[in-house]
Each structure stands twice: as C-alpha cells, then as structure tokens.
N, C-alpha and C positions, 0 to 999 in steps of 0.2 A: 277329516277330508275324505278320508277311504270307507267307503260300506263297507257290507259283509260279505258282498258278492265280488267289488272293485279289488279287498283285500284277500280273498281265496284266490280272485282270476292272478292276479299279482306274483303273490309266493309260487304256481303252478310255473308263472314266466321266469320266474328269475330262478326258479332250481335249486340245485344246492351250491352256494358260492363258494367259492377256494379262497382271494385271499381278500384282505380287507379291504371297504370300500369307505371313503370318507365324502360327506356331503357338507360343504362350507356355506352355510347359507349368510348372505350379509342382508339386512335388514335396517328398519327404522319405523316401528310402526306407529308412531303418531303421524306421518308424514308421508306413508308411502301404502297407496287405495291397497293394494295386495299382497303387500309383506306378511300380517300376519297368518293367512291363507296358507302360502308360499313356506314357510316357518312350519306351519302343521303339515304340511303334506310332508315333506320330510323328514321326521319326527315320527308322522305312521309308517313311512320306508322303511326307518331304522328299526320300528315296530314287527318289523319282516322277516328281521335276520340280525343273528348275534354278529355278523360279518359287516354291517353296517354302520356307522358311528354318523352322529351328527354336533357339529361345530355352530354357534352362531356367533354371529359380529352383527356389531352395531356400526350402521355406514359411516358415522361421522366420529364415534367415540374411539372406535379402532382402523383410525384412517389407513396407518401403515400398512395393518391386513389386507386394506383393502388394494392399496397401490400394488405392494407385494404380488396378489393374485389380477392385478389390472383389472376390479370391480371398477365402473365407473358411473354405474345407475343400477339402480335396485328396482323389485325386489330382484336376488340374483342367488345362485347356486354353481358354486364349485366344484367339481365331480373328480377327486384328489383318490391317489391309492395312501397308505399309510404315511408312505414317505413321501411320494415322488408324485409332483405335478404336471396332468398330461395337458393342460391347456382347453382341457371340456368345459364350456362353460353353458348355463340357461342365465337369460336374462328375460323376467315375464316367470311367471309361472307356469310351469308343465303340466298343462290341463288336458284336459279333451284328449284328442289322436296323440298330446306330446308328451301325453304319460308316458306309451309306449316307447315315446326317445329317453326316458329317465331310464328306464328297465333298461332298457340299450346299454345306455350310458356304463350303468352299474356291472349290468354284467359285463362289459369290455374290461372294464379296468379291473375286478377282480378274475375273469381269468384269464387277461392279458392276450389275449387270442383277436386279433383286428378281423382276420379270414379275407384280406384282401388280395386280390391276384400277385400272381411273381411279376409281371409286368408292370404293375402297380407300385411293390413295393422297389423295382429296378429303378423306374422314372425318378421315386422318390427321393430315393437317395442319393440324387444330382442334385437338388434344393438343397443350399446354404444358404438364400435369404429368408428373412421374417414373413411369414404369411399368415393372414386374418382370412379368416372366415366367416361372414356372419351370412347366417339362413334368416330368411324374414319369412313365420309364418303365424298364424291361427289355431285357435285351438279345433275347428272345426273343418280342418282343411286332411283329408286322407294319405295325402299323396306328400304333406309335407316331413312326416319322420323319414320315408326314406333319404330324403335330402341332409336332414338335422343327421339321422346316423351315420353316413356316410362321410359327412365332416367331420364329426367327432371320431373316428374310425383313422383318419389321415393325421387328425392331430396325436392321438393316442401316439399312430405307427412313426411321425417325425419331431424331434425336438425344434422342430424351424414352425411349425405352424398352431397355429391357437383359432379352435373353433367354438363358435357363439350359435346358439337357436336365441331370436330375438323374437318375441311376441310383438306384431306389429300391433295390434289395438291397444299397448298397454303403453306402445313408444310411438305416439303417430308421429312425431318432431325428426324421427329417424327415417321413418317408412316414407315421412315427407322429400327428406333429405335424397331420399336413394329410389324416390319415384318408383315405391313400392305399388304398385296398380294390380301385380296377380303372383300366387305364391304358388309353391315356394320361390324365396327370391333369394342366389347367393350373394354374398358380395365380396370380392374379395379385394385385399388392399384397399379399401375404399371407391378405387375408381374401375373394375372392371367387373361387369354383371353376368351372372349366369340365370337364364328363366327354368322354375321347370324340375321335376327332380329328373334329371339324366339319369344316364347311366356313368356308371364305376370311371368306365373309360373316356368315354368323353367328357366326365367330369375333369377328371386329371390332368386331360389335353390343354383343355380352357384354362385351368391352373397355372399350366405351366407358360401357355401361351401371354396370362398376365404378367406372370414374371418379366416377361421379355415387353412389354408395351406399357407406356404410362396413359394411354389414350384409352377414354371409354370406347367399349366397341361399338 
C-alpha cells in the first residue's frame, strides 16, 4: 500500500516511538470490497517500526474479538497500546488525508501525550456517561483528520468515550442514517451532530452539551 516516498514521508512523521503500539485489524476478505487493502496498509505500519505490532481477526470466525473491542462492520482497525484499550477506532480504511489520522492515532497512544488544554481535560473529567464519537469523513476531504484526531485525542484522555473515523463512501447506509450531506461530520451518541472540524473548545462544549439533551439539535 505504502511507496517509497508515502513510506520515508511516514517514518519522518511518526519519529521515534516510545512505547508499544498495537493495530487490531478485523477483516473478511472474501466479503468485504477493502479488507484486504485495509490488512496491508497496516502490515506496512508495522513495517515502520519495531514498536508497532499487528493483530488480525476474522469478523465472523473471531466474533468475541470482535464484540470485545465493539467492531461492528469492517473493514476496521483498532488502535490498542500493549495492554490497554483507548477506544480509537477507523472504520473504512485510512487512505487519503486519513492516513495522517493513523500517524495520529499511533503516535498518541505510544507516547501517551493527548496535548489537550487544562480546560479541556477539567471539563473532561465531569463525564461519567458513555460517549460515542463517530467522525464521518472522506479520504479526499483536508479538513477532515483534524476532526478524526481530535476525537481520538478525547478518547485516548477519558475512559467514558470511544471514538470512530467512519469513511462515509464505504458506509453510505450510515452517512444515509445521519444525513451525512458535508464533512467532517461528528456524531455523537447517535443523535446529536456537530458540522465542521471546530475547534478543541467548542468541540467539548457541544459534547457536553449532548450529554445534557436527547434532542437533535
């Protein structure tokens, strides 16, 4: 999946990593248009750095894996430290601009460094409910990793939230669902939408503001 050029620009991005990073890929590739794409791009990751390991599962042979890490359509990847799972998840393959969210991804969770404001993590740390995230974007969309990292960034920093980058051309039956019309698109708990990659802060706002409302805005 990686050139020669994708694979130098890569390793310059990700540095030198500290601690170990694990990439869960769940697949099926008789049945699923981009699994095995999705399978090799991660595989050339791992090709990047002795810090990297990669897992695969079969979506249906190793269901429990999949319940476990709440895979529930492929192709998907889990973005797992050694032990400890922060809730990052891609669903769609990380192509295009959302390469640069895997590079995110990876390096978040091995140097365990979010960089998110004090403000930020204060708000945070009022959430005791379950919180979803899902970013609906494109691989051709510029403006869509700072949305994708920025969720993954939130789930990293609280054990309450689990965030998703959802390739919408690869799920139209979702992007139908959640009247995906222009990205990035969040979505959180299913019924409250954010347009747009915001900002840090008035991401969090909206956040928290869904917490308190069950009504789309």
């Amino acid at each position: 999946m990686l050139d020669k050029n994708t694979t130098l620009k890569a390793k310059e991005l990700l540095g030198e990593l500290k601690g170990t990073v694990k990439l869960l890929v769940f697949t099926q590739e008789t049945e699923c248009m981009f699994c095995a794409q999705n399978k090799e791009l991660a595989q050339d990751m791992a090709g990047l750095s002795d810090k990297i390991l990669v897992e695969v599962y079969d979506f249906i042979k190793d269901e429990q894996a999949a319940k476990r890490y709440g895979i529930d359509k492929i192709p998907a990847i889990a973005v797992t430290g050694e032990t400890e799972d922060y809730g990052i998840r891609f669903f769609g393959i990380p192509s295009g601009y959302e390469f640069i969210s895997l590079i995110e991804a990876i390096k978040l969770v091995s140097s365990g460094e979010h960089g998110l404001s004090e403000d930020t993590v204060r708000k945070m740390a009022a959430v005791t409910k379950p919180v979803h995230i899902q970013v609906y974007v494109t691989p051709t969309c510029p403006y869509c990793p700072r949305a994708v990292v920025l969720a993954h960034k939130l789930a990293f920093m609280s054990e309450h939230v689990r965030a998703d980058m959802v390739e919408a051309i690869e799920f139209p039956h979702l992007a139908n669902k959640h009247a995906v019309m222009g990205i990035p698109k969040s979505v959180i708990n299913e019924t409250y939408y954010v347009e747009g990659a915001v900002p840090e802060k008035s991401f969090v706002d909206k956040l928290l503001k869904a917490l308190e409302s069950k009504e789309v805005p």
